[in-house]
Each structure stands twice: as structure tokens, then as C-alpha cells.
MDTraj code that builds the backbone (N, CA, C; nanometers):
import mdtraj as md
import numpy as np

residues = "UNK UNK UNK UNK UNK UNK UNK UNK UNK UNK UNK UNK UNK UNK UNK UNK UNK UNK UNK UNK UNK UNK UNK UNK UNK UNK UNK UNK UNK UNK UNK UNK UNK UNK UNK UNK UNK UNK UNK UNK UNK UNK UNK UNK UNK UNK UNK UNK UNK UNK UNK UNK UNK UNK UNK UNK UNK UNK UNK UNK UNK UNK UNK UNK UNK UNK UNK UNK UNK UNK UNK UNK UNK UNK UNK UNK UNK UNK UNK UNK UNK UNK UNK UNK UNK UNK UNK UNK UNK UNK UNK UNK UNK UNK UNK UNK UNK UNK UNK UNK UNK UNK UNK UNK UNK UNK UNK UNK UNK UNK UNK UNK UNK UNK UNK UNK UNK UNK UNK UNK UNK UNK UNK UNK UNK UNK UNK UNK UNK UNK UNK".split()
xyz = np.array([
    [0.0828, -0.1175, 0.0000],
    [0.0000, 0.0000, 0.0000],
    [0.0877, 0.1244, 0.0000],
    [0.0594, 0.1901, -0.1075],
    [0.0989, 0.3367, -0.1341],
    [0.0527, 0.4345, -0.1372],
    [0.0725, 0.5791, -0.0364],
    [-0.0206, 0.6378, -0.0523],
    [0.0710, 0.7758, -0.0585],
    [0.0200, 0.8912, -0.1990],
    [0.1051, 1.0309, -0.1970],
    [-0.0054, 1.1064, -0.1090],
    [0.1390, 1.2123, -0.0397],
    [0.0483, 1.3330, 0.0184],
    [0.1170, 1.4419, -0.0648],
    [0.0233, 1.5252, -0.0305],
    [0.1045, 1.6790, -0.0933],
    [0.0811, 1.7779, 0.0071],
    [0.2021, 1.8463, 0.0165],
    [0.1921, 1.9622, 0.1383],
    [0.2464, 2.0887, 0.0180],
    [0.2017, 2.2123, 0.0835],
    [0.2742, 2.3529, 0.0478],
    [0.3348, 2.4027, 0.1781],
    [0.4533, 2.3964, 0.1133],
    [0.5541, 2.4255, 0.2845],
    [0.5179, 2.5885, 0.2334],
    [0.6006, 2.7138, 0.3177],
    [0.5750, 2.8681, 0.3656],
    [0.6881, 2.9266, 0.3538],
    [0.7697, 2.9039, 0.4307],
    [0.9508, 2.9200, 0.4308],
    [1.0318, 2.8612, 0.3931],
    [1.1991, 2.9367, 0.3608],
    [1.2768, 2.8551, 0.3434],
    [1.3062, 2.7002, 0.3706],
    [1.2800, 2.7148, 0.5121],
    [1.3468, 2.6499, 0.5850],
    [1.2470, 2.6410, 0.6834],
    [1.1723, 2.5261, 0.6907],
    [1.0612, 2.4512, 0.8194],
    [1.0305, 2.3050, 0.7784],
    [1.0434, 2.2803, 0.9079],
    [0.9558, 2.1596, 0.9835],
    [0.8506, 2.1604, 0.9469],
    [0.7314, 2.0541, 0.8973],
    [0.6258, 2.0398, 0.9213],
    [0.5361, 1.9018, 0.9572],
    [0.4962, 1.8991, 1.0374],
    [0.4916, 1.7229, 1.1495],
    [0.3698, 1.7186, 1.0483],
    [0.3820, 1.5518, 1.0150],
    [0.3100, 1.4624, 0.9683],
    [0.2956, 1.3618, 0.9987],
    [0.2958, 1.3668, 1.0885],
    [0.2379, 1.2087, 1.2060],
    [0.1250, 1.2051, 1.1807],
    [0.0119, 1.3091, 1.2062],
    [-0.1594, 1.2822, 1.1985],
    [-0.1737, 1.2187, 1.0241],
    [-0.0924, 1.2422, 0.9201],
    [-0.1475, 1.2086, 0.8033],
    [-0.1076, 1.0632, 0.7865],
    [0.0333, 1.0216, 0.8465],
    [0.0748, 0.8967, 0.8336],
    [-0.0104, 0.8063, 0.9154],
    [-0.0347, 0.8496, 1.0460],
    [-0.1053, 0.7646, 1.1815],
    [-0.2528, 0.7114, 1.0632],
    [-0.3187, 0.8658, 0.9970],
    [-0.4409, 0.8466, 0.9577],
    [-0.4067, 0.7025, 0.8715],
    [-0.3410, 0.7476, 0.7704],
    [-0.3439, 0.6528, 0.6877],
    [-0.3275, 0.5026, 0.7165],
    [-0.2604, 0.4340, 0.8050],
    [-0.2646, 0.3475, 0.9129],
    [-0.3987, 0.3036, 0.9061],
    [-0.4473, 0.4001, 0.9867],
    [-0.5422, 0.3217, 1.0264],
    [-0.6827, 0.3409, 0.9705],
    [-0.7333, 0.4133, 0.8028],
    [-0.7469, 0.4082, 0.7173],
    [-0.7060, 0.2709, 0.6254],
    [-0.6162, 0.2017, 0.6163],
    [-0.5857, 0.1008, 0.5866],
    [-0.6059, 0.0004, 0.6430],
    [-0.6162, 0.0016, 0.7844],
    [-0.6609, -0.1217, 0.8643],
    [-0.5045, -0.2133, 0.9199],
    [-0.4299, -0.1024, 0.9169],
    [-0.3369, -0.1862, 0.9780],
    [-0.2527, -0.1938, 1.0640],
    [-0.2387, -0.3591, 1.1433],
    [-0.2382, -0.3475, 1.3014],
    [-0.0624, -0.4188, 1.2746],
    [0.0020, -0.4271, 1.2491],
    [0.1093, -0.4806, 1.2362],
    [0.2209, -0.4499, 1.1034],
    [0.2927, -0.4482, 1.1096],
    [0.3934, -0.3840, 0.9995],
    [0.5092, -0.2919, 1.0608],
    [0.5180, -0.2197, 0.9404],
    [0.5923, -0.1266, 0.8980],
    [0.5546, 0.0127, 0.7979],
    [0.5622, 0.1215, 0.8428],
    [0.5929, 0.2329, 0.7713],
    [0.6864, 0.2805, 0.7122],
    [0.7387, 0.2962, 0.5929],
    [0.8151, 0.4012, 0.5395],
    [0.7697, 0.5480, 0.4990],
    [0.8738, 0.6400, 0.6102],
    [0.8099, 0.8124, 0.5168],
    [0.9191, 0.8118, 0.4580],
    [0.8955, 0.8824, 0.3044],
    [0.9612, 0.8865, 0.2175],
    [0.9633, 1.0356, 0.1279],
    [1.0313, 1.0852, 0.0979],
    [1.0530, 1.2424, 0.0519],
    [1.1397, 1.2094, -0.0686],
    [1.0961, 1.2524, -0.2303],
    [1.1390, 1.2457, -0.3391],
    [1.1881, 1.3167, -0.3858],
    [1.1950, 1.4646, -0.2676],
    [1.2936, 1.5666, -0.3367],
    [1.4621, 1.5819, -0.2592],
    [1.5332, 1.6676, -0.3803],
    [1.7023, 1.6784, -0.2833],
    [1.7113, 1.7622, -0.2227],
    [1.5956, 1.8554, -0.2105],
    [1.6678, 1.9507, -0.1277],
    [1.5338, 1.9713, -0.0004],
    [1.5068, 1.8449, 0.0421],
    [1.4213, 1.8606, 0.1503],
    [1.3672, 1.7209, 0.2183],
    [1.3725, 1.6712, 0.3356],
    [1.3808, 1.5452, 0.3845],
    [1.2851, 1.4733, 0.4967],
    [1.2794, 1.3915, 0.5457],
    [1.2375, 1.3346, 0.6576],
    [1.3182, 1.2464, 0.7830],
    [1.2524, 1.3615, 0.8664],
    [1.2858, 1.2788, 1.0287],
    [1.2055, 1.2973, 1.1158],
    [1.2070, 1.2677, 1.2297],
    [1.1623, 1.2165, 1.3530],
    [1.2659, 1.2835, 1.4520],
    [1.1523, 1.3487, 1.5225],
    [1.2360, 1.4130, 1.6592],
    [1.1309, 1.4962, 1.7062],
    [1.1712, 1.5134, 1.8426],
    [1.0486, 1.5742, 1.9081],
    [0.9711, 1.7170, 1.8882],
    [0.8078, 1.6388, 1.9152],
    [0.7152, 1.7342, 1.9054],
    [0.6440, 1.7985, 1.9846],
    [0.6816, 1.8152, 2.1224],
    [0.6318, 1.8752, 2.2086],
    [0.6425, 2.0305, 2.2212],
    [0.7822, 2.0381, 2.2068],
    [0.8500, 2.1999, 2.2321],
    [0.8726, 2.2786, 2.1091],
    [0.7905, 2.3908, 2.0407],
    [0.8127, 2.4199, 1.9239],
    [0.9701, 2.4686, 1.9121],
    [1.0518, 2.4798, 1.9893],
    [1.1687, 2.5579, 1.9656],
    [1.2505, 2.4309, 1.9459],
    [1.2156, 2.2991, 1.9685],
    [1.3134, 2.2395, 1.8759],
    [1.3217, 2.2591, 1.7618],
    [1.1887, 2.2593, 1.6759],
    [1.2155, 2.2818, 1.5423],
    [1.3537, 2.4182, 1.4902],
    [1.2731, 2.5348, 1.6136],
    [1.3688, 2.6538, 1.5421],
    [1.4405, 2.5943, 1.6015],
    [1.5348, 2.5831, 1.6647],
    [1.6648, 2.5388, 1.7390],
    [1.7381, 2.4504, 1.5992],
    [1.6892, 2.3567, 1.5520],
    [1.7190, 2.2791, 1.5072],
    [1.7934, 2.3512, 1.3127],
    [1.6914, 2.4492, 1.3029],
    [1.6375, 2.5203, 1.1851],
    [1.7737, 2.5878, 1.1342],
    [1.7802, 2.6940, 1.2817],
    [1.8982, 2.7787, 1.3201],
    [1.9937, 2.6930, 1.3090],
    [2.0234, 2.6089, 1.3592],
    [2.1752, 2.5228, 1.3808],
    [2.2163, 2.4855, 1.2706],
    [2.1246, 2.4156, 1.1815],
    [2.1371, 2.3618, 1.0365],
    [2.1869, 2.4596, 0.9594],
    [2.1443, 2.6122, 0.9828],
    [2.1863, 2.7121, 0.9020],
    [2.3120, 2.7703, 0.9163],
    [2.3761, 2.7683, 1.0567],
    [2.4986, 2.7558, 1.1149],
    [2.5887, 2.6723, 1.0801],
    [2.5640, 2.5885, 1.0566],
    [2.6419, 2.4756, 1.0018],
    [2.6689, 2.5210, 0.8720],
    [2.5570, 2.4718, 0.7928],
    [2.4875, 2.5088, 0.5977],
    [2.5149, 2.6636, 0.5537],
    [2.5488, 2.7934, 0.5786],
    [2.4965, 2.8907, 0.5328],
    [2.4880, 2.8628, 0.3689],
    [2.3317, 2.9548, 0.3660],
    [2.3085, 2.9942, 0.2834],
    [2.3638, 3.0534, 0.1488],
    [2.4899, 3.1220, 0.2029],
    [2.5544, 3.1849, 0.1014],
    [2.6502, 3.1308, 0.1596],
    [2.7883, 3.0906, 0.0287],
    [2.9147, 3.0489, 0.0659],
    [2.9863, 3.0887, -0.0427],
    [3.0965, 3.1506, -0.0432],
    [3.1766, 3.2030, -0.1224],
    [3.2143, 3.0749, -0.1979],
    [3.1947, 2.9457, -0.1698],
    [3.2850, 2.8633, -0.2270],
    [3.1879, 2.7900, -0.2830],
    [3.1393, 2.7807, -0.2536],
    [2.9343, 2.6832, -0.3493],
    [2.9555, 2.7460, -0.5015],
    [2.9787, 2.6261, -0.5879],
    [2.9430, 2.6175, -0.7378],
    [2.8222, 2.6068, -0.7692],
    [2.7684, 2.5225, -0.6995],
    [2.5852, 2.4533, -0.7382],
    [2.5186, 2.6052, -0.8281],
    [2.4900, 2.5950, -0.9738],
    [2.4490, 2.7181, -0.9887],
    [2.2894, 2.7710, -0.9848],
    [2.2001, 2.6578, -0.9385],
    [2.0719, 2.7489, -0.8597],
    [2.1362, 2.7957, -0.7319],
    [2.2330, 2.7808, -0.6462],
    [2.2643, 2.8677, -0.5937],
    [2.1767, 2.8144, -0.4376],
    [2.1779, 2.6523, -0.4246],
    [2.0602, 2.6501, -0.3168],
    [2.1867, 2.4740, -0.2178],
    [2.2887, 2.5255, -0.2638],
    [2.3887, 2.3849, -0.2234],
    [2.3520, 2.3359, -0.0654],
    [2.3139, 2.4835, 0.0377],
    [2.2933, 2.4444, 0.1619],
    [2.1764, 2.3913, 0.1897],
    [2.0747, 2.3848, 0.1048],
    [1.9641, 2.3218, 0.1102],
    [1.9910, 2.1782, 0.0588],
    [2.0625, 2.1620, -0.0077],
    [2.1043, 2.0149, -0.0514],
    [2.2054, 1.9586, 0.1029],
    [2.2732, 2.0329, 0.1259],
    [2.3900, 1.9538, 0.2502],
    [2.2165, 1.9233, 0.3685],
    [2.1298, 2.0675, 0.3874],
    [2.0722, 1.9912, 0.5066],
    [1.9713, 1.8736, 0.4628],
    [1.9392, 1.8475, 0.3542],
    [1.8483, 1.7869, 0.3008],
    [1.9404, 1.6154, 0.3366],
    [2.1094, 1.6039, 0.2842],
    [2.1283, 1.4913, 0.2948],
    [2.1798, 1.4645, 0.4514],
    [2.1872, 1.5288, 0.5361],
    [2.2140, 1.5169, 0.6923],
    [2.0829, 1.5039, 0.7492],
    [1.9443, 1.5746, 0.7292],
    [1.8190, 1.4451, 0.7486],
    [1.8175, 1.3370, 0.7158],
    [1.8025, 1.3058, 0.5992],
    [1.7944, 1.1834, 0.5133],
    [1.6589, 1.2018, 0.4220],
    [1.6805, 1.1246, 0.3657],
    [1.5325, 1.1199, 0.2363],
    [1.4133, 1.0084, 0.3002],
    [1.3801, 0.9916, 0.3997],
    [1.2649, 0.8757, 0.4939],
    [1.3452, 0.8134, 0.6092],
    [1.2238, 0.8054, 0.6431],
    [1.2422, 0.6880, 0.8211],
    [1.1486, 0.5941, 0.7954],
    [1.1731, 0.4769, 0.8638],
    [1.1392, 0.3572, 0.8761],
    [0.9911, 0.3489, 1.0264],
    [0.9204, 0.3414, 1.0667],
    [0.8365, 0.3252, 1.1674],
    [0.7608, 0.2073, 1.1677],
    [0.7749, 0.1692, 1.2885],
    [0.7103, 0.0069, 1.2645],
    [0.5677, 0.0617, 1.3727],
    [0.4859, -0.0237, 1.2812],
    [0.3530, 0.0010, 1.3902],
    [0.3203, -0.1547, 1.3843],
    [0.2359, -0.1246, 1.5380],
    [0.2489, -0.2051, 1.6238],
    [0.0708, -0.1954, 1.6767],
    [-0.0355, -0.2771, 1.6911],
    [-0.1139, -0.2785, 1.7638],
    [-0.2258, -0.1599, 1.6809],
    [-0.2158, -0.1245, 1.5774],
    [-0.2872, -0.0640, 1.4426],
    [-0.2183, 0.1082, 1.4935],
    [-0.1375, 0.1483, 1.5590],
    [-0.0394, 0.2328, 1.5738],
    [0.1108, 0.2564, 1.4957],
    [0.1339, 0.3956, 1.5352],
    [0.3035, 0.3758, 1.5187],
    [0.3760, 0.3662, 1.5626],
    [0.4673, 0.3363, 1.6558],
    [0.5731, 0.2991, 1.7591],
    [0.6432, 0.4100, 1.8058],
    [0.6554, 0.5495, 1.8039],
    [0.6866, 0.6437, 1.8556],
    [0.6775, 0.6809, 1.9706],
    [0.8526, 0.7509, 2.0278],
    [0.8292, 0.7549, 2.1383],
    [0.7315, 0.8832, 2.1750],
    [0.7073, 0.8992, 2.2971],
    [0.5851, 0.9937, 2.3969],
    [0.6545, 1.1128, 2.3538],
    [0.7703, 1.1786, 2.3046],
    [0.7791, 1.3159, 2.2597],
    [0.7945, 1.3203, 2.0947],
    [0.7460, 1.2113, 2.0354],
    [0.8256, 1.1794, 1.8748],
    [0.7734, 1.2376, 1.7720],
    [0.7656, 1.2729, 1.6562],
    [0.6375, 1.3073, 1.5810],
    [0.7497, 1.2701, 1.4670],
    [0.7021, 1.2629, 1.3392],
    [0.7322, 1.2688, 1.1904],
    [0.7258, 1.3884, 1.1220],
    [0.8373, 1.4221, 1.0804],
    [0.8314, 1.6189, 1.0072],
    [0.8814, 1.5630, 0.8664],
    [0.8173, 1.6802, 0.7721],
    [0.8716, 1.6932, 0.6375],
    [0.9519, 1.7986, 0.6642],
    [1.0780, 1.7998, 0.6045],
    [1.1998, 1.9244, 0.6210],
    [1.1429, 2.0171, 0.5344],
    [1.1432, 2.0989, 0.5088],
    [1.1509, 2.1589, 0.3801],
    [1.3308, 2.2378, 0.3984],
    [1.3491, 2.2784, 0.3070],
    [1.5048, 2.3623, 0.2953],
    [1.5862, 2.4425, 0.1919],
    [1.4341, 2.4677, 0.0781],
    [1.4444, 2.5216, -0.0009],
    [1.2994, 2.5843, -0.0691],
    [1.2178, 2.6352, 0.0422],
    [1.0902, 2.6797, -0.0057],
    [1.0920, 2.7908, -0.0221],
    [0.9761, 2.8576, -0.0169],
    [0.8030, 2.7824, -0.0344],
    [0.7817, 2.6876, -0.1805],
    [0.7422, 2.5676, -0.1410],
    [0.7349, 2.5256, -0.2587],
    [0.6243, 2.4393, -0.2288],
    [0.5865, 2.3560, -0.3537],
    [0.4572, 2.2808, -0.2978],
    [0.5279, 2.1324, -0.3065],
    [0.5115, 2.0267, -0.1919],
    [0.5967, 1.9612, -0.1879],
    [0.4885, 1.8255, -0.2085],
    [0.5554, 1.7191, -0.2291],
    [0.5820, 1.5562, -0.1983],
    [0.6133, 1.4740, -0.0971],
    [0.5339, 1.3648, -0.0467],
    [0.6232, 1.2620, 0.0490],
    [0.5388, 1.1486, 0.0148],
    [0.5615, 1.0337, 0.0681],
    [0.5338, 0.8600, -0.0137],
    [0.5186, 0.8244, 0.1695],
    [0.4060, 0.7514, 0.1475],
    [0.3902, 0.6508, 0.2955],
    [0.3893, 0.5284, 0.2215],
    [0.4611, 0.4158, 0.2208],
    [0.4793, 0.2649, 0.2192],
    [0.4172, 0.2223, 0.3157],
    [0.3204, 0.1337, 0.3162],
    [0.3335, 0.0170, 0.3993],
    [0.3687, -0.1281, 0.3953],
    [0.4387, -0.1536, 0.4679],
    [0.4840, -0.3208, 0.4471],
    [0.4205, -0.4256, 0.5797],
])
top = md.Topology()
chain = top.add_chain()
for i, resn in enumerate(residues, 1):
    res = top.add_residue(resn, chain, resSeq=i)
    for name in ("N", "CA", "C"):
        top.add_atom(name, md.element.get_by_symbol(name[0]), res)
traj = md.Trajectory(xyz[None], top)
């Protein structure tokens, strides 16, 4: 079972939790055992897992990436001109794996599922697998 979502991310650079669309789909499907894959088809924007309780992880997280990545680098060839959106895109990763369990997802009590974005506003893509 395959199912596309489509989001329109806002900013450069945000988080946006998709646990409620993956959970839905779950259990929309009817299923009590498996595996999830989230999956993101673009390079310059990704998926992970990390906590959703405190909104300032996200900025915390946002900021740091950009600290690391800037935006502008005297030394970046890439000629759209968007290379730090590609470095944070491959230090997320392109999907996570979630096993559900009991017609759930196995996440811990602060966990949620985010689409990165890191090169918006754009209107984006992600793939839920189930196995």
C-alpha cells in the first residue's frame, strides 16, 4: 500500500509534522502490524523524527542547520545557488522507517514525523509505504 500526500511548505526552511497524516493513513488502511516508510522524493528537503512537544526544537534545530549550511558560501558552485539546502536535506535523510504495532506507530511519547523543507516555499511531496 501506497499512498502520496502533498503539502505547500511557507519558508525557506521549516519543519512540518506529519504524524496525523501517516497515523491516519494506518489506520485508514486497517493496519495493526507492519511497517511504515516516510519517504521524501525531493534533494533539497527530507524526513525525520524528533520531538514534538517543544516548538523551539524545530527553530533550534532550523537555526543550527543554518549555522552549520549557510546559505551563502563564497565557495558553493551549485548554480541554482541553493547547495545548503542540498547539505541539510542529505544530513536528514530522504525517509524513516516506523514500525507500527497494535494498528499504531511505535513512537516515542515526545516523537512526531516532520517533512523538512530547505528550499521553499514550494509545494511539496512525500510517499507513505506500507509493508
Amino acid at each position: 500500500m501506497l499512498k502520496k500526500f502533498t503539502l505547500k511548505t511557507n519558508h525557506r526552511d521549516q519543519m512540518i509534522e506529519v504524524t496525523q497524516q501517516v497515523e491516519a493513513f494506518i489506520r485508514e488502511k486497517g493496519i495493526e502490524e507492519g511497517a511504515a516508510v516516510v519517504y521524501c522524493p525531493h534533494t533539497t528537503a527530507g524526513i525525520t523524527i524528533n520531538e514534538n512537544a517543544d516548538p523551539d526544537v524545530k527553530r533550534d534545530m532550523i537555526r543550527r542547520f543554518d549555522e552549520v549550511y549557510p546559505w551563502e558560501h563564497e565557495l558553493d558552485r551549485h548554480a541554482e545557488g541553493n547547495t545548503a539546502a542540498h547539505m541539510k536535506a542529505s544530513t536528514v535523510g530522504s525517509s524513516q522507517y516506523v514500525i507500527v504495532t497494535e494498528g499504531r506507530l511505535l513512537l516515542g511519547t515526545w516523537q512526531g514525523i516532520y517533512f523538512c523543507e530547505f528550499d521553499g516555499p514550494r509545494t511539496r511531496t512525500f510517499y507513505v509505504k506500507v509493508l
